[in-house]
Wavefront OBJ file of the C-alpha trace (Angstrom):
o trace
v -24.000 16.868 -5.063
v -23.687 14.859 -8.004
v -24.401 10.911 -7.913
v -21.365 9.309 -8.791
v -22.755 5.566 -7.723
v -25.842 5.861 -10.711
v -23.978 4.035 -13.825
v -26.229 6.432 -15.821
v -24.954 9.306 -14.451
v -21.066 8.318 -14.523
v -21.566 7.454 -18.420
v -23.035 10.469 -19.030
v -20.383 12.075 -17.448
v -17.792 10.647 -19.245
v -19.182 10.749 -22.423
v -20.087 14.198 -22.334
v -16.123 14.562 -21.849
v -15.231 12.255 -24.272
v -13.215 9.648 -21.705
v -12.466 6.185 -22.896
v -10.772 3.951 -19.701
v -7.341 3.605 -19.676
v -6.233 -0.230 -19.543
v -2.421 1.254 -19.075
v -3.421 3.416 -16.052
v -5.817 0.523 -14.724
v -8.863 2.265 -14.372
v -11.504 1.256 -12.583
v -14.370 3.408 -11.340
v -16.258 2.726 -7.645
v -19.883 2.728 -8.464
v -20.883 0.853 -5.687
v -22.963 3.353 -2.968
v -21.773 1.380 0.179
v -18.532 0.960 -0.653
v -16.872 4.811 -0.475
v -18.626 5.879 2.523
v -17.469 2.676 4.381
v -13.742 3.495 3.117
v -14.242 7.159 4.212
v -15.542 6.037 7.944
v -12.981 2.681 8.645
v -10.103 5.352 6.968
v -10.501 7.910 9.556
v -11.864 10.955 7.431
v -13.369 12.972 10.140
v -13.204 16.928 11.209
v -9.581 18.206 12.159
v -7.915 15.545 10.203
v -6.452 15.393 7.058
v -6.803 12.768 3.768
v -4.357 11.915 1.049
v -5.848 10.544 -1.432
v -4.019 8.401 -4.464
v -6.656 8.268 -7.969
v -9.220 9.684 -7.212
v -10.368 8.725 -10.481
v -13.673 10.441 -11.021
v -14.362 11.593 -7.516
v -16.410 8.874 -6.240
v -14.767 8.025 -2.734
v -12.885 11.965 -3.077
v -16.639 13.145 -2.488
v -17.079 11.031 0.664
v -14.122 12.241 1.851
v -14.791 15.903 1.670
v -17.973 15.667 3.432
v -16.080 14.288 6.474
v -12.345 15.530 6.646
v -11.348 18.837 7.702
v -8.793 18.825 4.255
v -8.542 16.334 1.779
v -5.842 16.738 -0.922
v -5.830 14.287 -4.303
v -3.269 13.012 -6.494
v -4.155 12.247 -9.603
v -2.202 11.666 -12.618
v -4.453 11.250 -15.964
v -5.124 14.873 -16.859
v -8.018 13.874 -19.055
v -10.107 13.506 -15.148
v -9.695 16.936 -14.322
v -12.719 18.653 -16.018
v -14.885 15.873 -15.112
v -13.187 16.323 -11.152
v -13.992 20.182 -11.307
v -17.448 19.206 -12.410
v -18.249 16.484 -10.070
v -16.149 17.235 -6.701
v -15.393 21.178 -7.230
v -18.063 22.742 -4.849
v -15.832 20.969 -1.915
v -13.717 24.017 -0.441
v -11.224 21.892 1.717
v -10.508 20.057 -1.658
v -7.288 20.166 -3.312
v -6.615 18.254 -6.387
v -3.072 17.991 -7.657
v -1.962 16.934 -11.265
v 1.144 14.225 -10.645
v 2.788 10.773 -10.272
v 2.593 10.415 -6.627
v 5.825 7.676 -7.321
v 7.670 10.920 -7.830
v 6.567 13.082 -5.086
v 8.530 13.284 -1.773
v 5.769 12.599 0.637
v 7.030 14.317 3.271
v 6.977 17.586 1.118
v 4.047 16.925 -0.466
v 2.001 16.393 3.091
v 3.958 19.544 4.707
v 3.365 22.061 1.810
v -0.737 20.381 1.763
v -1.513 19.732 5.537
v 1.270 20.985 7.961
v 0.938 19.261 11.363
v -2.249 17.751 11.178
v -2.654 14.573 11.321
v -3.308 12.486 8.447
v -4.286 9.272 6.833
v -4.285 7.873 3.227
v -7.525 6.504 1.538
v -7.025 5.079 -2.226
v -8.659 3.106 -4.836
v -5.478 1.973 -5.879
v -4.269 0.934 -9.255
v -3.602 -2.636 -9.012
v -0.900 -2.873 -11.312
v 1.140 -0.365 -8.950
v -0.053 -1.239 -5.485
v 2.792 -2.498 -4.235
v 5.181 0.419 -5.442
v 2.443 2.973 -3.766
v 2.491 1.201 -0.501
v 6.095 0.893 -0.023
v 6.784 4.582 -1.470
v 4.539 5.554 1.151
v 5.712 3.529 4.190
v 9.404 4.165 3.321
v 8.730 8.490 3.409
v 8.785 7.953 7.222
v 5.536 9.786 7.495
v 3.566 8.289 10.735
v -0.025 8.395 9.290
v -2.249 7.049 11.492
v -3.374 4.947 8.900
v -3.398 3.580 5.197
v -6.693 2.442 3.690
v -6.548 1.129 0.082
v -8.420 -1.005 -1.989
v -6.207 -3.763 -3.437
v -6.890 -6.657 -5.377
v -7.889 -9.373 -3.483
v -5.237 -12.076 -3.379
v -2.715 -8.941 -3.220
v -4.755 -8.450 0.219
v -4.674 -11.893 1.388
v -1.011 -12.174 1.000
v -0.066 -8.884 2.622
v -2.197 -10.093 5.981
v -0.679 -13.320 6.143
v 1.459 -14.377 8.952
v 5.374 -14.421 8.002
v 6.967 -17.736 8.170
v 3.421 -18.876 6.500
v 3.493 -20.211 3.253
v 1.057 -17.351 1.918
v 3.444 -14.836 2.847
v 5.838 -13.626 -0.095
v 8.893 -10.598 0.530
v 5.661 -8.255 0.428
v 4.350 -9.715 3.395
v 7.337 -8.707 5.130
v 8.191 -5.433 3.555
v 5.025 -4.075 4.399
v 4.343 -5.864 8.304
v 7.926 -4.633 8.413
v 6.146 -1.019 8.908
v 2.807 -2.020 10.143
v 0.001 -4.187 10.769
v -2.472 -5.501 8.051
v -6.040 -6.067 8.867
v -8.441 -7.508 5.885
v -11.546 -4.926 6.366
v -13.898 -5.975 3.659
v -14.309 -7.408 0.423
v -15.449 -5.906 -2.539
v -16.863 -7.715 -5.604
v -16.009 -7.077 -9.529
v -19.739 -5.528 -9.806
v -18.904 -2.638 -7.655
v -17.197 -1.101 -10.280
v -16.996 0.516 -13.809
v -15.914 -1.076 -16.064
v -15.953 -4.487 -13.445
v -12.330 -5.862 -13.517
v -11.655 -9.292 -14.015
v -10.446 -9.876 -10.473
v -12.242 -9.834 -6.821
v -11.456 -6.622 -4.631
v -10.921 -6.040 -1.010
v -9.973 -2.824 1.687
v -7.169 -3.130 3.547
v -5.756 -1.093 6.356
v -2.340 -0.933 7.247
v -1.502 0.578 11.057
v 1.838 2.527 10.741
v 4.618 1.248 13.873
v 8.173 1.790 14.208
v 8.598 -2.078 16.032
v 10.867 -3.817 13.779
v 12.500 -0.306 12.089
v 14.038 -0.112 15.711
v 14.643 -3.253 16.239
v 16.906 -3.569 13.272
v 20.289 -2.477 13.119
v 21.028 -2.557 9.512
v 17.312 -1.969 7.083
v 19.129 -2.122 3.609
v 20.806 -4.936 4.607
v 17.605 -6.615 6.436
v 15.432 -6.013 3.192
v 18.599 -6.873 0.626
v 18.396 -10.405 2.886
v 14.551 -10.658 2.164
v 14.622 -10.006 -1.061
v 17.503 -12.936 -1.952
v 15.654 -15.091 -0.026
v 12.319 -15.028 -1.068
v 13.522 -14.673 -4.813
v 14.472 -18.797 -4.119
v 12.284 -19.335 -0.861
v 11.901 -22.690 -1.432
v 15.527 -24.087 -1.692
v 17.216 -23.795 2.037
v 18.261 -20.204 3.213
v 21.627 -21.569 3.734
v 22.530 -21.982 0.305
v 20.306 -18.681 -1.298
v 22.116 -16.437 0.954
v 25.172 -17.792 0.699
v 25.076 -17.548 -3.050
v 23.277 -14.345 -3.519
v 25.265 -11.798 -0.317
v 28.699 -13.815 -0.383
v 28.242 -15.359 3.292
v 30.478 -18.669 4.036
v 27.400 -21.966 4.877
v 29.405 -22.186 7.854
v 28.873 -18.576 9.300
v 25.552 -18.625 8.206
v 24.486 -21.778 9.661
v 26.397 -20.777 12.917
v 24.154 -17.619 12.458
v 21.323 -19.929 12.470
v 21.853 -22.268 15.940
v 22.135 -19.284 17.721
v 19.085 -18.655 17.090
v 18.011 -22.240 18.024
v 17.132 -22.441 13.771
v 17.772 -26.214 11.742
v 20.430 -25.356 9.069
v 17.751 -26.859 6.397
v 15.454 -24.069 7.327
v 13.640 -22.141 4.283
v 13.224 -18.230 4.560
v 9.305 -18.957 4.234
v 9.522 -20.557 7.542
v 11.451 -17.579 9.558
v 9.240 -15.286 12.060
v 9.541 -11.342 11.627
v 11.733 -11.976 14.558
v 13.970 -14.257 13.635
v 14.144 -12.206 9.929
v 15.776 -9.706 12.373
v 17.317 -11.187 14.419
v 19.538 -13.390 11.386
v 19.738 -9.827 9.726
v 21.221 -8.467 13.259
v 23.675 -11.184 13.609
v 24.943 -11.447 9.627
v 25.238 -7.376 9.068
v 27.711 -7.494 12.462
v 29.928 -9.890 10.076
v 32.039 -8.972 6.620
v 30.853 -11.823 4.313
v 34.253 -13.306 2.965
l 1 2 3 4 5 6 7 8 9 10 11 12 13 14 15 16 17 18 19 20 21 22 23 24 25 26 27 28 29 30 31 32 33 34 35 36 37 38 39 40 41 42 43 44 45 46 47 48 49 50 51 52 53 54 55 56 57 58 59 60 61 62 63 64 65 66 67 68 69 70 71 72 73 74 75 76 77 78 79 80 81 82 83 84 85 86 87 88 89 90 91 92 93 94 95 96 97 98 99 100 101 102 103 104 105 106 107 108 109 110 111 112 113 114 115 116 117 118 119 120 121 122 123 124 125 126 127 128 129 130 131 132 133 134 135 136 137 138 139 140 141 142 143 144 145 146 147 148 149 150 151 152 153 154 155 156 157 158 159 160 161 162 163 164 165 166 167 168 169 170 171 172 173 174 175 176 177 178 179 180 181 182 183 184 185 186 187 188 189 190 191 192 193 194 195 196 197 198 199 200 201 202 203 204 205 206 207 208 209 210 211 212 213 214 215 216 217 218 219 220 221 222 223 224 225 226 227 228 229 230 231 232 233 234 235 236 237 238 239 240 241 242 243 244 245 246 247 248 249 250 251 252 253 254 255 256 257 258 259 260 261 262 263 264 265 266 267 268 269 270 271 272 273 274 275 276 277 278 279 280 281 282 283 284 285 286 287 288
């Protein structure tokens, strides 16, 4: 098995195929040789269970994934990676490599046509300048993975773990605890990789739950709400919402005292509870 964690061996690699880094697809290679198999282990690849994985870029973390999941199928969308993929990962038989914008697959198809019922879990270097489409495409399929590991840029991380009604939480935050809980795993410097990107690194894992999905009896309108909100979060919710979805100040701050909330309150100070619960009451209620 190849080393893909020797920086002489990855350059050789690549030059032999003639790759130049993409700054447009944000690549970044894991050359780091505790990093991958700690992703691999904390992400759940083990025997009878399955891995998506999102980049695999040149096969780093893919390899570490092999060697422990019964199936591991990869996305990848730069075609340029996939003679250097069939040179450094193709001995792996429970290896699947597909050529693709995983944006524009339907995960639930996708996971079917790759994995059927097993269970399954996502593991990613992801591309930071996408992160936060890939997370929500995936969380919004409806797939219950057991989990979603990804590394993410490291103030990206920081603000999906906060606590909602925090100042360091942003409509991400909430989108994504919306589906799940985040828990900060590790951190990763800019020396782990190839090239080293200008930013620090860290692994997140996200634990799929259905809480607040049945909780709430409207989602569009729960997540339209959020989104007007935080776009002004620090001028009173009051008068963004009332601007921005048509609702009168009065039934909106009526909206508010029953939920024993000041009318001066911000949106950056509400609960994930009490972003329901307002979305509850003000979906019941034709804004005119």
């Amino acid at each position: 098995m190849m080393n893909l964690t020797d920086i002489r061996t990855v350059k050789s690699v690549l030059m032999r195929y003639g790759f130049h880094f993409s700054k447009k697809l944000g690549q970044n290679f894991l050359v780091d040789p505790t990093v991958c198999p700690r992703i691999a282990e904390m992400g759940g690849a083990r025997p009878g269970h399955a891995i998506l994985e999102i980049g695999p870029g040149i096969g780093t973390l893919t390899q570490q994934l092999a060697l422990r999941a019964e199936r591991v199928t990869a996305v990848e969308l730069d075609k340029r990676l996939f003679p250097i993929l069939e040179e450094t990962v193709g001995e792996f038989e429970n290896l699947h490599i597909l050529h693709g914008d995983i944006l524009e697959q339907s995960i639930p198809e996708l996971l079917e046509q790759e994995f059927g019922d097993m269970s399954i879990s996502v593991c990613a270097n992801l591309p930071y300048y996408i992160t936060t489409p890939i997370l929500m495409h995936l969380l919004e399929s409806g797939v219950d993975f057991e989990s979603i590991t990804v590394m993410v840029q490291k103030e990206v991380a920081e603000k999906l773990q906060a606590r909602v009604g925090t100042r360091q939480a942003g409509a991400i935050t909430v989108a994504v605890q919306y589906y799940g809980t985040v828990e900060l795993l590790f951190s990763v410097p800019s020396r782990s990789f190839l090239p080293p990107p200008n930013v620090e690194s860290a692994v997140i894992q996200i634990r799929v739950g259905r809480r607040y999905a049945q909780q709430t009896k409207d989602p569009k309108h729960f997540f339209r709400m959020v989104r007007n909100g935080f776009s002004q979060r620090r001028k009173m919710l009051v008068n963004v919402i009332s601007t921005t979805m048509g609702y009168s100040k009065e039934m909106l701050i009526a909206a508010l005292h029953e939920l024993e909330l000041s009318e001066k309150v911000r949106i950056e100070q509400l609960s994930m509870e009490q972003l329901v619960g307002l979305s509850n009451l003000l979906c019941e209620t034709d804004p005119t």
